[in-house]
N, C-alpha and C positions, 0 to 999 in steps of 0.2 A: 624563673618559671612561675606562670599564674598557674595556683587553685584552686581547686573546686569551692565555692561559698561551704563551709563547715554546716552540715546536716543536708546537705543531696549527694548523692551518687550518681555515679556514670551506670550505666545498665550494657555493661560491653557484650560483643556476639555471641559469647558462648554463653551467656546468661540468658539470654533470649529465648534458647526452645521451650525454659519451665515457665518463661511469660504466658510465650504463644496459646504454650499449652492449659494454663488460666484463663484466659482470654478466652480460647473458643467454651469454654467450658461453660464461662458464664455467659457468653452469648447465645449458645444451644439449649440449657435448661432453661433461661429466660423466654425464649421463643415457645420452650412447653410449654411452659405457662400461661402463655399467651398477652405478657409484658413485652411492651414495646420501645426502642431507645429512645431516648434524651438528649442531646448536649447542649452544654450551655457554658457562656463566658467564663473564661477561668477569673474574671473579675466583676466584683460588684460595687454597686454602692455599698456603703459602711453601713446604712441603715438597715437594710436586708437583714442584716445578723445580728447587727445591735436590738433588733425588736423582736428577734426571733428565738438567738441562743439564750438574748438575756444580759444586760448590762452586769450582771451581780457573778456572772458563771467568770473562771479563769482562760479560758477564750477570749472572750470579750476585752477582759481587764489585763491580761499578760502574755496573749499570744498570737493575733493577729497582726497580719503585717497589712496596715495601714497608712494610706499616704495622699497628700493634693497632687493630685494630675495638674497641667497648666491651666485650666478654668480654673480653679480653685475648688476644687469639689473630690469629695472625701472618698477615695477609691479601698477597696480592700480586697486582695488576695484569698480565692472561698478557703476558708476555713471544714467546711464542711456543704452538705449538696441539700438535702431537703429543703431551706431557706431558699434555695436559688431555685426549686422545682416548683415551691409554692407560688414565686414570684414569677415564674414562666405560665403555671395553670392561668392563673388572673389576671395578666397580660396579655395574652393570647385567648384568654377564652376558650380552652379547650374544657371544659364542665361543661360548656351549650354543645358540642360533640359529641358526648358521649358524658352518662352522669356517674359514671363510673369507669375511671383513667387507671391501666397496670404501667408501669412508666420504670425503668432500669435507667444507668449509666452510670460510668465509667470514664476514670477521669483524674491527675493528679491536683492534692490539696496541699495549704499552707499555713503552718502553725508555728512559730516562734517557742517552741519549747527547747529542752535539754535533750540531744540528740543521743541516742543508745541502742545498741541492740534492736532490730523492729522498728525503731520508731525514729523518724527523718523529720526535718523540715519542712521538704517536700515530696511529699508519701503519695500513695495513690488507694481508693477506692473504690469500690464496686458497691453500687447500691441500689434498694427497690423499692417503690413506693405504692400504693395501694388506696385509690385515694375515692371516696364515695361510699364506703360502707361503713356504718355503725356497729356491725354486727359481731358477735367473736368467729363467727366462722372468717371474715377477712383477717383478724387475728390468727388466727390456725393455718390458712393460706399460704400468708405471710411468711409465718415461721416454717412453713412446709419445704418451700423456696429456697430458702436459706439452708436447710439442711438437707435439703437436693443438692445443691449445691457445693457444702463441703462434701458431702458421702462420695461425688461422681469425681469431686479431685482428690481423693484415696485419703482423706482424713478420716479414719477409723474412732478414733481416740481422742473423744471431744466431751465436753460437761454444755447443755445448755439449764442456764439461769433462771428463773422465772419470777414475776412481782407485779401486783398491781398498785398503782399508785392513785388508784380513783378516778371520781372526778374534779371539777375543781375547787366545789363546795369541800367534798373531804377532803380535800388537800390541803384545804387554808386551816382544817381546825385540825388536822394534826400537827401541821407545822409547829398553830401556837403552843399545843401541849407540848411538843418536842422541847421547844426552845425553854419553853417554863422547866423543863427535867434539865434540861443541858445548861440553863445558865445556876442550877444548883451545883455543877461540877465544871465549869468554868477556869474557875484556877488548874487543873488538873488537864486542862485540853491542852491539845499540841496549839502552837504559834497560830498555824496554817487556821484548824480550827477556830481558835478564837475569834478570828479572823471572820471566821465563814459564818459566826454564829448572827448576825444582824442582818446579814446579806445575803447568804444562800444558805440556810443551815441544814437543809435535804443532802447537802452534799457529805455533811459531816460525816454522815452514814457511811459513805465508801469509803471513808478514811484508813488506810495503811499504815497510821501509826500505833506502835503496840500499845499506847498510855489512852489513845481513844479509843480502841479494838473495848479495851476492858469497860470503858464504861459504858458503848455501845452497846454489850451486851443485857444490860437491866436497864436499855430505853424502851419506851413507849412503842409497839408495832402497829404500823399503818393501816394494818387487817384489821384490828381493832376498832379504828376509826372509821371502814367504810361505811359508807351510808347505802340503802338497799339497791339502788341501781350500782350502784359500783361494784357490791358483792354479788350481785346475781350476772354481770358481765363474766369478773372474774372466774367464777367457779364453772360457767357453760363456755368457758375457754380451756379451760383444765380438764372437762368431761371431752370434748372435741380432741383434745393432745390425745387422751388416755384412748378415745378411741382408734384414732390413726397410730396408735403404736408409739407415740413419739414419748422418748423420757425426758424427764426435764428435772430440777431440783428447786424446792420453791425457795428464794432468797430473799427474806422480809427486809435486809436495808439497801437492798438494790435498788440506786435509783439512774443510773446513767447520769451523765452530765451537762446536761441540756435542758433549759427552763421549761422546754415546749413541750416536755411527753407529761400525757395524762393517762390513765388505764393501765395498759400489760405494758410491760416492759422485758427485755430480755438481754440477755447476752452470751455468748459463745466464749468457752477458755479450752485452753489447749496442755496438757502437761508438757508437750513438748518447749514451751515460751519461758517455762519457770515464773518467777515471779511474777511479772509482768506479764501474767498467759491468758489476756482477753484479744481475742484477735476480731473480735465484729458484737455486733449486738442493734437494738432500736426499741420501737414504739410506739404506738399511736401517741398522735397530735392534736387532737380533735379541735383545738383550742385556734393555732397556730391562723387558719383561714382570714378567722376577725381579727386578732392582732394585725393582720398586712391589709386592714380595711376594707375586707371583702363584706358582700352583702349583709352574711349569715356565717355559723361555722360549718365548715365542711369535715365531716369525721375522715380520716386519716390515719394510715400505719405504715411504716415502709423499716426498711435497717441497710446496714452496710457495713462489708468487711474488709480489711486493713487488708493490702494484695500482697505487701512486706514480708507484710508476719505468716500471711499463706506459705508464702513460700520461705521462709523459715522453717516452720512447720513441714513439707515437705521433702526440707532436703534435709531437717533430722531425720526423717523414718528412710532416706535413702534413694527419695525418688528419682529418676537419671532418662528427662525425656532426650529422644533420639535426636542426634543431630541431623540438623536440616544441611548434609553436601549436594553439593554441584555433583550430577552423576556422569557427564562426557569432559574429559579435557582435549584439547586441539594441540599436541606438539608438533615441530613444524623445524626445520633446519635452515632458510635463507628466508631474507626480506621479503625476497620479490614472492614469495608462495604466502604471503599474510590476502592475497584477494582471496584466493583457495578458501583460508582459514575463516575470512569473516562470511564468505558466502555458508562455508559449511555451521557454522552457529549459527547464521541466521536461521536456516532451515530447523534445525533441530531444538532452536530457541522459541519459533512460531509452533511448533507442536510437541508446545509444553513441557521440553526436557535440558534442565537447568546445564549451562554450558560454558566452560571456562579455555581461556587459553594464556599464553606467554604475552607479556608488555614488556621486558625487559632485554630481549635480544640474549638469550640464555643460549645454552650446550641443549641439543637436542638429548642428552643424558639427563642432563640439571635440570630440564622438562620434565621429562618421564620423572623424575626423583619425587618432581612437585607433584605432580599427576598421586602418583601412590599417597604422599601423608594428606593431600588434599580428598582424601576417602572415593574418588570419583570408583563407579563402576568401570567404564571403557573411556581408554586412551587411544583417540584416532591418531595415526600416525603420516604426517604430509612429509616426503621426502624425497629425493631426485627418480627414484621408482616409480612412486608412485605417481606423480606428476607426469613424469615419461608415458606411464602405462595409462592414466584417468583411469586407476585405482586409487581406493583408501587402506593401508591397514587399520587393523581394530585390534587392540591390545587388552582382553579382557584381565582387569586387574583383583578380582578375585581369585583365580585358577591360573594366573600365568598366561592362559594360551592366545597365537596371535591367529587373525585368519585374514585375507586381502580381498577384496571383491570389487567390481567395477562399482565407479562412484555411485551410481542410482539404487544401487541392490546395495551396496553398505551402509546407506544412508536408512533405508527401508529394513534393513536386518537391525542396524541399531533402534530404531522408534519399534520395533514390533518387538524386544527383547525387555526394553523398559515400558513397556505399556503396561 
């Protein structure tokens, strides 16, 4: 027997209704919004990401699945979507369209990590991008979206994050005071850390090891170091939150994991996840436009959530969307009565009422049998009667009861009962 490649899953039928049920949810609130879809190659060039996430981030360096196509040219499996949105904006030219793009989509990604609990190989998410306003009300927007979003798929019970990380003047001079506090306790960092400290050391901050957690604590905070465009962004995005009602927690070493966010940052945790209970988050980019050679920079904000962990999250608190059955079965007792059967599906199939029958030359018992755990509402009944008579029975399978009617009136009584 071959395996599933270790870190994907099959997503088998009965899984499917709490997809479905994701799925329209974030296509319906998107369209409030007035964001419109996306899609785009599940594969890019390698450089895309390499210039985007940041050769220094753990993406980059340990988790991309990277490889030569037969040209010899460097292909990679997206890792994540904004890099690939950007690179569709300035390829297409959609900025001469319109100078302000709301853009979604939806889509599975690919990371070469330690597979667990939520988190796959090949995951999928949901994300939105925001791309032409400088302002923090596109910030506020932004995040408004996203918690539209969980509130209408019944996540009650959520923390959002909050941080700004500047612009990229402050960003360079905290870093260095960072690094200057941090290579004072150096010996005392985790592996991973030390690691990070030459190459990415913004990242140390998220560190979940308890020996950094402690000295994290008496670091340098980044609020500190903004300079006055970055604090006055910041604070008329916090006034915008407070007045949309929206709670947040403000988390000074929240920086996400991505070289390209500059300004607000955020993210979403769930109790339900336990440790590992960040299920989405993002940020403005403002930056990201001229790294991919565009004219100018283009300010930018977008986020995206892990659909896994949603529905994780979901089916802690119990959620149990409705199965989608076939509401007619067709049982049928000889071969020769199968034209009967497929003429009557088809009819009942063109207006719109999902309809099943026998493939396996069964007991017109062993029908009916299937008919009932197969949840259908009515079981039409074809047999030497009714064929004789051009009647149907109709075997309502909620109530037991049967009733017969000449074909054209039982074909007309079932579509006006399931209407």
């Amino acid at each position: 027997m071959i395996n599933s490649v270790r870190g994907t899953k099959d997503i088998l039928p009965e899984e499917l209704p709490i997809w479905y049920f994701v799925e329209s949810t974030l296509r319906k609130v998107s369209q409030l919004y007035g964001f419109r879809e996306i899609r785009l190659p599940i594969f890019e060039k390698t450089e895309v990401f390499q210039r985007s996430i940041g050769e220094a981030t753990d993406i980059v360096n340990k988790e991309m699945y990277t490889f030569l196509d037969r040209g010899g040219e460097s292909i990679t499996l997206r890792p994540e979507l904004t890099a690939s949105v950007v690179r569709s904006v300035i390829m297409n030219n959609l900025l001469a369209e319109s100078p302000l793009l709301r853009l979604w989509y939806y889509g599975p990604l690919f990371r070469y990590e330690r597979p667990q609990k939520g988190r796959l190989r090949q995951f999928h998410q949901y994300g939105a991008e925001l791309i032409g306003s400088n302002n923090p009300e596109a910030d506020v927007e932004t995040i408004s979206l996203a918690i539209e979003i969980i509130k209408r798929l019944g996540i009650n019970e959520f923390s959002l994050l909050l941080n700004s990380l500047g612009n990229q003047k402050s960003r360079q001079r905290y870093k260095q005071i960072l690094v200057d506090y941090l290579k004072g306790q150096a010996q005392n960092l985790s592996k991973e850390s030390q690691e990070r400290l030459n190459r990415n050391p913004l990242r140390i901050l998220d560190s979940k090891d308890p020996q950094d957690i402690e000295i994290i604590k008496n670091s340098p905070l980044i609020h500190d170091y903004l300079d006055e465009e970055s604090r006055e962004h910041y604070v008329k995005t916090k006034e915008l939150l407070d007045s949309c009602n929206i709670k947040y927690i403000e988390t000074p070493n929240l920086v996400r994991g991505l070289d390209y966010y500059s300004h607000t940052v955020f993210e979403f945790q769930s109790p339900y996840l336990g440790a590992q209970d960040s299920f989405g988050g993002g940020g403005r980019y403002n930056e990201l436009f001229s790294q991919f050679g565009y004219k100018n920079d283009v300010p930018a904000i977008g986020f995206a959530l892990g659909i896994e962990r949603i529905i994780l999250i979901l089916q802690s608190q119990g959620f149990k969307p409705q199965r989608e059955n076939p509401k007619v079965y067709i049982a049928y007792n000889k071969p020769e009565y199968l034209t009967k059967v497929f003429e009557v599906s088809r009819i009942l199939r063109q207006n719109e009422i999902p309809t099943i029958f026998d493939l396996q030359k069964r007991s017109l018992k062993a029908q009916l049998k299937e008919a009932n755990k197969s949840g259908v509402i009515f079981a039409i009944i074809i047999g030497d009667d009714e064929v004789a008579n051009e009647t149907l029975s109709i075997k309502n399978m909620i109530d037991g009861t049967q009733v017969s009617h000449p074909f054209s009136i039982a074909i007309d009584y079932i579509i006006n009962s399931l209407k």
